[in-house]
C-alpha positions in Angstrom: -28.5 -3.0 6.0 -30.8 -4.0 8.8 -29.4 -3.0 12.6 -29.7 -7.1 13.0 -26.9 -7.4 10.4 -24.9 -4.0 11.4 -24.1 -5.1 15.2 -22.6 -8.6 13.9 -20.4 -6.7 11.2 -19.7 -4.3 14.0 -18.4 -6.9 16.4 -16.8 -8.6 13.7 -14.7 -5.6 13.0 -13.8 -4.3 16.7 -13.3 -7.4 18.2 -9.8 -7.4 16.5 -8.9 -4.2 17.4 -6.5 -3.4 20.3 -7.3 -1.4 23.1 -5.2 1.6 22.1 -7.4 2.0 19.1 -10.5 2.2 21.0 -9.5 4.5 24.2 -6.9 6.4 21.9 -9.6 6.9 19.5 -11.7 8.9 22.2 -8.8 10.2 23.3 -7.4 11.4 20.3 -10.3 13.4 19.7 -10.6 15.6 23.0 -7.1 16.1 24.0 -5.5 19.6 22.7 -1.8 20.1 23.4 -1.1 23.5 24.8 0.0 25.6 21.8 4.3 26.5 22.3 4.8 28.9 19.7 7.9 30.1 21.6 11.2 30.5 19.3 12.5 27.8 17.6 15.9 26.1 18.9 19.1 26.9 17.1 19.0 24.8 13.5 22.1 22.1 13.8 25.1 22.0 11.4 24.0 20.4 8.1 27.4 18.1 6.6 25.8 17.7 2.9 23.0 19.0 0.6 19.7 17.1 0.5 19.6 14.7 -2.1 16.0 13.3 -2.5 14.2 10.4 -4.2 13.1 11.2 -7.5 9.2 12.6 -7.5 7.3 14.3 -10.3 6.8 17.9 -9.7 3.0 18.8 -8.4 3.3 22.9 -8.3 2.4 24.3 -12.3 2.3 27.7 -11.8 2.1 29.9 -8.3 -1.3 28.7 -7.3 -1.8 25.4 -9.5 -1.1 22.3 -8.5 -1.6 19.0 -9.6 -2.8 16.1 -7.2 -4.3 12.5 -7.7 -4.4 13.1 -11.0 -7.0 16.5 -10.6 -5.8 19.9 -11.5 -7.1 23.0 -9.1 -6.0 26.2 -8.6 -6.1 27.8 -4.8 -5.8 31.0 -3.2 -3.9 32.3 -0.4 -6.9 31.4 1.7 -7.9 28.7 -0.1 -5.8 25.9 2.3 -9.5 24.5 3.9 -11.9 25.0 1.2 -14.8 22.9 1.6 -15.3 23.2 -2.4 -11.9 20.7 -3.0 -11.6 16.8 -2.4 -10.1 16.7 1.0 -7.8 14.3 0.3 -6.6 16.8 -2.1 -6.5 19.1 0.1 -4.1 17.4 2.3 -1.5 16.6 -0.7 -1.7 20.4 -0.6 -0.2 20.5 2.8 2.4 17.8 2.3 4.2 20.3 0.4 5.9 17.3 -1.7 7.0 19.7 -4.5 9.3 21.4 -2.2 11.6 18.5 -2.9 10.3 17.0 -6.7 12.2 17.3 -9.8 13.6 20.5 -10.6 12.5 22.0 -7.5 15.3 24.8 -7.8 13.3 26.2 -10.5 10.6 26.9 -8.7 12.4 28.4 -5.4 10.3 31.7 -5.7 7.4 30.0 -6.1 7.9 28.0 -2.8 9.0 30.4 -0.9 5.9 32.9 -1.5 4.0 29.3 -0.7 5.5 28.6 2.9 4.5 32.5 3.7 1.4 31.7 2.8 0.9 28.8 4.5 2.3 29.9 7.8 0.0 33.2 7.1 -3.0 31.3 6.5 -2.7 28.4 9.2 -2.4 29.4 12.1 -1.5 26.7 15.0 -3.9 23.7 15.3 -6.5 25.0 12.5 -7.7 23.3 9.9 -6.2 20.3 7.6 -2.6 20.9 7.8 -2.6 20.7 11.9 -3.7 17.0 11.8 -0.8 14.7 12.6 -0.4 12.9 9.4 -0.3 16.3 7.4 2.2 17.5 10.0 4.2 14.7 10.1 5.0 15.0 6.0 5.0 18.7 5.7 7.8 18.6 8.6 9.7 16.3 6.6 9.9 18.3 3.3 10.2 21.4 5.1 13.4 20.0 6.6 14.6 18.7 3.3 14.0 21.6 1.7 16.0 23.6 4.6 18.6 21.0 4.0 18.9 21.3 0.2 21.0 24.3 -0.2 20.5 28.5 -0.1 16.4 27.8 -0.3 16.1 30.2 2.5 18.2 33.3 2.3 15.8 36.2 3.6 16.5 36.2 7.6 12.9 37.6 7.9 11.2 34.0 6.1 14.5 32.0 7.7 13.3 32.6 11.3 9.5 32.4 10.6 10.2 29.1 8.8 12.4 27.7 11.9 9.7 29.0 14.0 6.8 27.4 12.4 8.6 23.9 12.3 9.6 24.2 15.7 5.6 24.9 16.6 4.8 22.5 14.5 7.3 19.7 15.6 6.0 20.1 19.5 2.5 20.4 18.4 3.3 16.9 16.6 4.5 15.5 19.8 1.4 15.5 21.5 -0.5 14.3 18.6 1.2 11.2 17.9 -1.5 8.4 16.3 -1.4 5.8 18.3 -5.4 5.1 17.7 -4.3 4.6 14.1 -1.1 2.9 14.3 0.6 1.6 10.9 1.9 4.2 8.9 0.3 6.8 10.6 2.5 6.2 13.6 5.4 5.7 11.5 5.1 9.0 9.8 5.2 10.6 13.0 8.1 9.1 14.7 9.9 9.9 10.9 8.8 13.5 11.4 10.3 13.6 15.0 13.5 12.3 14.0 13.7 15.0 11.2 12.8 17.9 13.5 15.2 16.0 16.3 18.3 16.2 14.0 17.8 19.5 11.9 17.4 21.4 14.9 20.2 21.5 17.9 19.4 21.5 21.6 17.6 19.6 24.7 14.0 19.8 23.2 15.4 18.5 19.8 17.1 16.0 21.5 13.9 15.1 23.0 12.0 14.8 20.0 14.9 12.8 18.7 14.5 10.7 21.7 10.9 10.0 21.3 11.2 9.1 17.3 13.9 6.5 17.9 12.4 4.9 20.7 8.8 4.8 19.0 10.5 3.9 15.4 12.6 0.8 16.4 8.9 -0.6 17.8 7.6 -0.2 14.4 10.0 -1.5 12.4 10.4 -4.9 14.5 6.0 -4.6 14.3 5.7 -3.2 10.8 8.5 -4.6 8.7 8.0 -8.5 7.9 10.6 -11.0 8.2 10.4 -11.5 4.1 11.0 -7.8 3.9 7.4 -6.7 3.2 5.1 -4.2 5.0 2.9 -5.8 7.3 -0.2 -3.8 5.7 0.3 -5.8 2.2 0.0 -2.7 0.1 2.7 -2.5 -2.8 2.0 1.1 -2.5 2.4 1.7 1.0 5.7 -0.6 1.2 7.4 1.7 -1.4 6.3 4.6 0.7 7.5 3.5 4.0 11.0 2.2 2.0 11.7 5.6 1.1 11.1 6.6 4.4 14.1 4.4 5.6 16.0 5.5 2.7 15.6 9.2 4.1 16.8 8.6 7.2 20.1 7.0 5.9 20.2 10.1 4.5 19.4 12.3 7.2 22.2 10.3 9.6 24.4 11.4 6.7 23.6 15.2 7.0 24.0 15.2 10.6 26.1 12.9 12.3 26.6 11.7 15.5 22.5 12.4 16.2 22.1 8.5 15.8 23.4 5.5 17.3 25.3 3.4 14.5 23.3 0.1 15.5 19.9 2.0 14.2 21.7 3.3 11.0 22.7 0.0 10.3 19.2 -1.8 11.2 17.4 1.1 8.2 20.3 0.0 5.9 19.7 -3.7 6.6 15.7 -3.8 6.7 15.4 -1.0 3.3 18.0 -3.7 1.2 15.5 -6.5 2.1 12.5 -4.1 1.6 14.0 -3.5 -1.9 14.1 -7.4 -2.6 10.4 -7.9 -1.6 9.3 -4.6 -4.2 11.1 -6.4 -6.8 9.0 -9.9 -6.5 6.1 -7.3 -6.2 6.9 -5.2 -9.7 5.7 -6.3 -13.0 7.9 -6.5 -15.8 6.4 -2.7 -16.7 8.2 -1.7 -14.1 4.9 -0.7 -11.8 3.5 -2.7 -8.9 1.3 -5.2 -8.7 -2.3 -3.8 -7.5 -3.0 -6.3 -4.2 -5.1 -4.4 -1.3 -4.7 -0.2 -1.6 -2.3 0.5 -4.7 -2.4 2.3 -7.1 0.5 4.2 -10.0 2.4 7.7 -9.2 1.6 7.8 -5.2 4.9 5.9 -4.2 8.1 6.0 -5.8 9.0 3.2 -8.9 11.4 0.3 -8.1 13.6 1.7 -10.0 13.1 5.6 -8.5 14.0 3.5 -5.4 17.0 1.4 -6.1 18.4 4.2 -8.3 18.0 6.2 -4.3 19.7 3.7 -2.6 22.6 3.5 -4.7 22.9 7.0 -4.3 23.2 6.6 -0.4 25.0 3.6 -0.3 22.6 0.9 0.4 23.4 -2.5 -0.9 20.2 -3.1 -3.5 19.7 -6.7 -4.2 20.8 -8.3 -7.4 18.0 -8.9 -9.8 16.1 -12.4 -9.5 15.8 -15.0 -12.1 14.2 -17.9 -10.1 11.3 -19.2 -11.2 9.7 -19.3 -8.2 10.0 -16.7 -5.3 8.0 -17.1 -2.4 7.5 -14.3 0.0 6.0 -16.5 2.8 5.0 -14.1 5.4 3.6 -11.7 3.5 1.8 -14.0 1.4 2.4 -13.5 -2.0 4.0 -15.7 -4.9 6.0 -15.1 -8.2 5.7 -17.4 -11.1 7.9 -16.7 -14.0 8.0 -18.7 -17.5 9.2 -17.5 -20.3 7.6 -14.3 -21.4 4.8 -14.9 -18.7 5.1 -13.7 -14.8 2.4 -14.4 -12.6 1.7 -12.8 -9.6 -0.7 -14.3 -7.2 -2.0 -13.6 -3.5 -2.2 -16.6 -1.0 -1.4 -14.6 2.1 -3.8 -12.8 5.1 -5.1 -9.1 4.3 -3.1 -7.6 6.3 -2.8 -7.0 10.2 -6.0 -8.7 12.0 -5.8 -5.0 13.9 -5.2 -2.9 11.0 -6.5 -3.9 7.7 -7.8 -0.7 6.9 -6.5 -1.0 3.6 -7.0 -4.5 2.5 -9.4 -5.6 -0.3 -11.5 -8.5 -0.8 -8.5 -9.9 -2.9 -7.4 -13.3 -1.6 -6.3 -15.9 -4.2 -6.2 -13.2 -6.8 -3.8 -12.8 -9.2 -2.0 -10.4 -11.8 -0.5 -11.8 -15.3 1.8 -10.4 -17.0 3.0 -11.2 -20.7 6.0 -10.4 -23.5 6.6 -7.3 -20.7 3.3 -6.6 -20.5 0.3 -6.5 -18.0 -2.5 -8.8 -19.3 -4.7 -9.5 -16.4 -4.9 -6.9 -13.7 -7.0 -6.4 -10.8 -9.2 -2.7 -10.3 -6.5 -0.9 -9.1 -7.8 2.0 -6.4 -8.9 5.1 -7.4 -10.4 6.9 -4.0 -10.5 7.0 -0.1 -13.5 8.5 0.3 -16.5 7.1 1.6 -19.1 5.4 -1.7 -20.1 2.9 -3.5 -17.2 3.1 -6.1 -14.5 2.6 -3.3 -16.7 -0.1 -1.6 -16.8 -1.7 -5.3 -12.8 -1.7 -5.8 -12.2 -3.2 -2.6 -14.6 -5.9 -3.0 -14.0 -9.1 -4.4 -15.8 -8.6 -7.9 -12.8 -5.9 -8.5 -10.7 -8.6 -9.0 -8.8 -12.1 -10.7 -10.7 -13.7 -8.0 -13.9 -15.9 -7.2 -16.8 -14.7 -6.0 -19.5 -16.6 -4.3 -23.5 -15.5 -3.9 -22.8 -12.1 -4.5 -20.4 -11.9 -1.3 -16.9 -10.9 -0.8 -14.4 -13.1 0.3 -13.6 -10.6 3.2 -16.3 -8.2 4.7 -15.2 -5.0 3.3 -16.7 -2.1 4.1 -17.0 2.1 4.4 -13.3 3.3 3.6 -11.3 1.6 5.8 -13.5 -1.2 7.7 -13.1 -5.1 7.8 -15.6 -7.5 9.5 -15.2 -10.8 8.9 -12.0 -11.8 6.9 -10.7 -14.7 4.8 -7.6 -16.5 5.8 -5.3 -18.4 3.8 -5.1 -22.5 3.9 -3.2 -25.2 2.5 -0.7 -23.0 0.7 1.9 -25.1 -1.5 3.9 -24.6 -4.5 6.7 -26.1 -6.4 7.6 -27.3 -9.9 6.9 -30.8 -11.5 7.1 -32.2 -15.2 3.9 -29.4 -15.8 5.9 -27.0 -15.2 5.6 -24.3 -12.0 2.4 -24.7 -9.7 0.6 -22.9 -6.6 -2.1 -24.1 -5.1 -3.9 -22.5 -1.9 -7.4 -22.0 -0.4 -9.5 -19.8 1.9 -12.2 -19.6 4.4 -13.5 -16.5 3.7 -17.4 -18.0 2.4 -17.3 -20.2 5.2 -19.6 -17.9 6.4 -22.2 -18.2 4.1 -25.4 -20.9 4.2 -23.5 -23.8 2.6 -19.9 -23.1 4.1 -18.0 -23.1 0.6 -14.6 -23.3 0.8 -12.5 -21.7 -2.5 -9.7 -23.9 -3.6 -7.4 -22.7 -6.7 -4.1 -24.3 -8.5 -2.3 -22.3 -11.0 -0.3 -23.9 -13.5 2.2 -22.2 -15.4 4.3 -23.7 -18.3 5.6 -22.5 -21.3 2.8 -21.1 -23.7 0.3 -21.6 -21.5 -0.9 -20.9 -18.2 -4.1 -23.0 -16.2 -6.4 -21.8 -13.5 -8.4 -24.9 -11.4 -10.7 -23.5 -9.4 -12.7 -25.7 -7.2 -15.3 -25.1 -4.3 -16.3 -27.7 -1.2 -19.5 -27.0 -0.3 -23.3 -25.3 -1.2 -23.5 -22.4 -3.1 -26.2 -21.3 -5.8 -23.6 -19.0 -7.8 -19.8 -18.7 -8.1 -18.4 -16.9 -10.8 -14.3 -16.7 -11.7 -13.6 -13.3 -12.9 -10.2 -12.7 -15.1 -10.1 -8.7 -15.7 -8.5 -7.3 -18.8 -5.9 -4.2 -19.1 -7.8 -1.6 -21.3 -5.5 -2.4 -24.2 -6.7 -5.5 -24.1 -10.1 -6.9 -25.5 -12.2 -9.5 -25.1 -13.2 -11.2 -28.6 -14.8 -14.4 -28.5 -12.1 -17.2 -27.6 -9.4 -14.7 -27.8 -7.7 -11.9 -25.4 -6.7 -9.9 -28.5 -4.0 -7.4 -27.3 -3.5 -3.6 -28.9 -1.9 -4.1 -32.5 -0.4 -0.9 -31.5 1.9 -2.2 -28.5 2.9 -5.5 -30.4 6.4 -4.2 -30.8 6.6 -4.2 -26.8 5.5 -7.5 -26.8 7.8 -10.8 -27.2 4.6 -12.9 -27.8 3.5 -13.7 -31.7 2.4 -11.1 -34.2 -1.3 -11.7 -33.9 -1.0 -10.4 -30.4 -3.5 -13.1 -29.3 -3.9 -15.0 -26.1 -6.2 -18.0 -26.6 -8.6 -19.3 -23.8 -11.1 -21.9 -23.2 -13.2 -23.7 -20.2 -14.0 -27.3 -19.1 -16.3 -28.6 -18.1 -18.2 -27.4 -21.8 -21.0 -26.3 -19.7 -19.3 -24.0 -17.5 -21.6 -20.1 -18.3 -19.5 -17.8 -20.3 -19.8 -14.0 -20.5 -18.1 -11.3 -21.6 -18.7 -8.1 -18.9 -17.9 -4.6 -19.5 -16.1 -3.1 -16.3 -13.4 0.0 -15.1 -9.5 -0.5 -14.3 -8.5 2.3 -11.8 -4.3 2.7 -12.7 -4.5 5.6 -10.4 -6.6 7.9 -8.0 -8.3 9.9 -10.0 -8.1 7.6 -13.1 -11.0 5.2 -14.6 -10.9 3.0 -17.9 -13.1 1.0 -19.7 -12.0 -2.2 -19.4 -13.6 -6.1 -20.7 -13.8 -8.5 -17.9 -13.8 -12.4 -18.5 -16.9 -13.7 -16.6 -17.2 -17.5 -15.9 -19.8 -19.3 -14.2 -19.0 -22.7 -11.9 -21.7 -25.1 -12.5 -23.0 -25.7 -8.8 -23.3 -29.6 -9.6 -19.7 -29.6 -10.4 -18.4 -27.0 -8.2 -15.2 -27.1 -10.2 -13.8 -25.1 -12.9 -10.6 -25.2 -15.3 -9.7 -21.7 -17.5 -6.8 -22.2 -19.7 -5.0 -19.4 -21.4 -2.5 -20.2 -24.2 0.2 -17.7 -26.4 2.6 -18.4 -28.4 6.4 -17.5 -27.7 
């Protein structure tokens, strides 16, 4: 890329930013607090025993662990190698296992762990001293405090308090404010976990600073159709566990809340819980729009099976055939065996869409309980071609025009120029249920095309109009294929193997065909990226728009 075309995209992508992001950032990255390693306040009375959210365990042995799908084992020094993935590294600090399955089997092994974390890291060094790593590890270590006779030894009792109470201050005067979203969010979460376990003025302080920053993010963060303003699946399941934990946390400690915010995480994590379940595929995953990917957040299920637990009302289950989530942007078809997930919303905040993909007027099919068609999925952070690739718009059941994505993705996290949703409508009629929405995202380009698509879904048979106003010399309609699917001739041909899962007929087919007859035809080879760390082989559906038509109908039939 030429400087000529980097100060543009630059422009593009700051321009939207607020100021706190761009002083904050500077900021952010001079500013030190002072180090208080002083002695930790008294711990407060715990009422109950922790009772988390169910999470895989991570830890295999003393010094193995599993992350993002990658297996690695560390030494006691080993907490900033520069030989392991970084973001691997910092699942290493989370400490998540502390509180995953079984954890009381591994007590011995976590507490030799903490020792040798606080031995290793001392304050404000490495990875687990940023504020994000903090703000998590704080949180399970308090859980884990909370969760029964974890700590008996008085020695590792006190140096445990200790380090959370160094940790919790050095937190304070860290917060993220030049990242915002659920950076910030974590934080405040942390603070109010270190404000209620431990007793005191400078707990009630931290308390004090959570609450206040916490009820500004929910009113900013938490849409009025329940959804997280980011428009990750993934990150919405994360952050409604967080409100989930502090319904729990009030529990353990009362009084060191005001009832109206209690109520206001009981109301806003019920409504969260609806949105997840227009979001969740018959498999019971989520639907990959933006950053998402399997066994990062909890499942629906993991979820409403947690609420229950605490009390929380969790909506009854959904039979419409249309469910609209209008602020977020996303739609739910469901027919017969067939649900159909589709995104006609923005990308997320215009100041945050760090992680937002290319994805607009994609969609997700799913069929007999099964996922057919499935964008990439998301498989790293880090900086590459590969990440670049699954957040673009060629990653998914989307149209791309000359080569360009619908939104300017780019490094990790960036967004220049972005598309923005027109003309959404929906509703049913004697074809059955129908969406129809466009975007401006290609405006940009020479001959200003403008995308238009209209699903229609009916029973046996689902069709996909695509048409584009304007210039272009190439548009191509992708429809990706699950890996258990295949791609053979007129036919998605699913795995005999999976047919008994399946309520559609024993061939296990799904039919397809184009108009107009001269509409280009290919069948691509591509990966599907179920979670970080994870690649298949996948078939991709590959169909050309003739530019003198500009207009293209793909029309997938099954039998019931």
């Amino acid at each position: 890329m030429t400087s000529s075309s980097r100060v543009p995209r630059l422009w593009h992508t700051v321009r939207h930013l607020r100021a706190v992001q761009i002083y904050g950032r500077a900021w952010h990255r001079l500013h030190r607090p002072r180090i208080d390693d002083s002695p930790a306040p008294p711990p407060a009375v715990v009422r109950d025993r922790w009772r988390g959210c169910a999470r895989a365990a991570s830890m295999l042995s003393a010094q193995r662990f599993r992350f993002l799908n990658d297996e690695h084992e560390i030494a006691g020094d080993d907490w900033n190698s520069t030989a392991l993935p970084k973001l691997w590294l910092y699942n290493l600090h989370y400490f998540d296992d502390l509180n995953a399955d079984d954890a009381a089997a591994r007590l011995a092994w976590h507490r030799d762990l903490i020792r040798q974390w606080i031995a290793a890291n001392p304050p404000a060094a490495g990875n687990g001293w940023e504020p994000y790593c903090l703000s998590l590890r704080i949180v399970n270590w308090v859980k884990w405090c909370c969760a029964g006779d974890t700590v008996t030894d008085p020695a590792l009792r006190r140096s445990v308090l200790n380090s959370l109470a160094t940790q919790a201050r050095y937190l304070r005067g860290r917060l993220e404010r030049h990242l915002l979203g659920n950076h910030l969010w974590a934080n405040y979460k942390a603070l109010l976990f270190a404000g209620a376990f431990f007793d005191g003025a400078e707990a009630e302080r931290w308390r004090s600073v959570g609450l206040r920053g916490l009820r500004a993010e929910i009113d900013e963060q938490i849409l009025a159709d329940g959804g997280h303003f980011e428009r990750s699946p993934m990150y919405h399941a994360i952050l409604l566990e967080d409100l989930l934990d502090l319904v729990q946390l009030a529990t353990l400690f009362p009084g060191a809340f005001p009832e109206r915010d209690i109520e206001l995480w009981r109301q806003r994590a019920s409504r969260m819980l609806g949105w997840l379940a227009v979001m969740t595929h018959p498999d019971g995953g989520i639907a990959f729009f933006n950053d998402a990917a399997h066994g990062i957040a909890p499942t629906l299920a993991q979820l409403q099976a947690y609420a229950r637990l605490l009390g929380v009302a969790v909506p009854a289950a959904c039979d419409d055939a249309l469910q609209v989530l209008p602020v977020s942007g996303y739609v739910r078809l469901q027919c017969g065996p067939a649900v159909l997930i589709a995104d006609v919303g923005e990308i997320g905040p215009a100041y945050l869409p760090g992680h937002a993909h290319a994805d607009t007027l994609s969609f997700e099919l799913s069929l007999g309980g099964r996922r057919v068609l499935a964008n990439a999925g998301t498989s790293r952070y880090d900086i590459g071609a590969e990440r670049l690739w699954q957040r673009g718009t060629a990653s998914h059941n989307t149209v791309e025009i000359d080569d360009a994505d619908s939104s300017e993705v780019w490094s990790s996290f960036r967004v220049a120029r972005r598309a923005h949703p027109l003309a959404v409508e929906h509703g049913r009629n004697d074809e059955g249920l129908w969406l129809s929405a466009a975007h401006d995202g290609y405006r940009r380009l020479k001959g200003r095309p403008l995308h238009r698509r209209r699903w229609i879904l009916q029973a046996g048979s689902l069709r996909v109009e695509d048409r584009i106003e304007g210039e272009f010399e190439r548009a191509v309609a992708r429809f990706r294929l699950m890996p258990d699917v295949r791609l053979d001739g007129p036919q998605l041909r699913l795995d005999e193997s999976r047919l008994g899962e399946s309520r559609l007929d024993e061939s296990g087919a799904v039919r397809w065909q184009v108009e107009p007859a001269n509409a280009t035809t290919a069948a691509a080879r591509s990966t599907y990226h179920a979670g970080f760390g994870l690649s298949e082989a996948c078939d991709v559906l590959e169909i050309a728009l003739p530019p003198e038509a500009g207009a293209l109908t793909t029309t997938f039939h099954w039998d019931c």
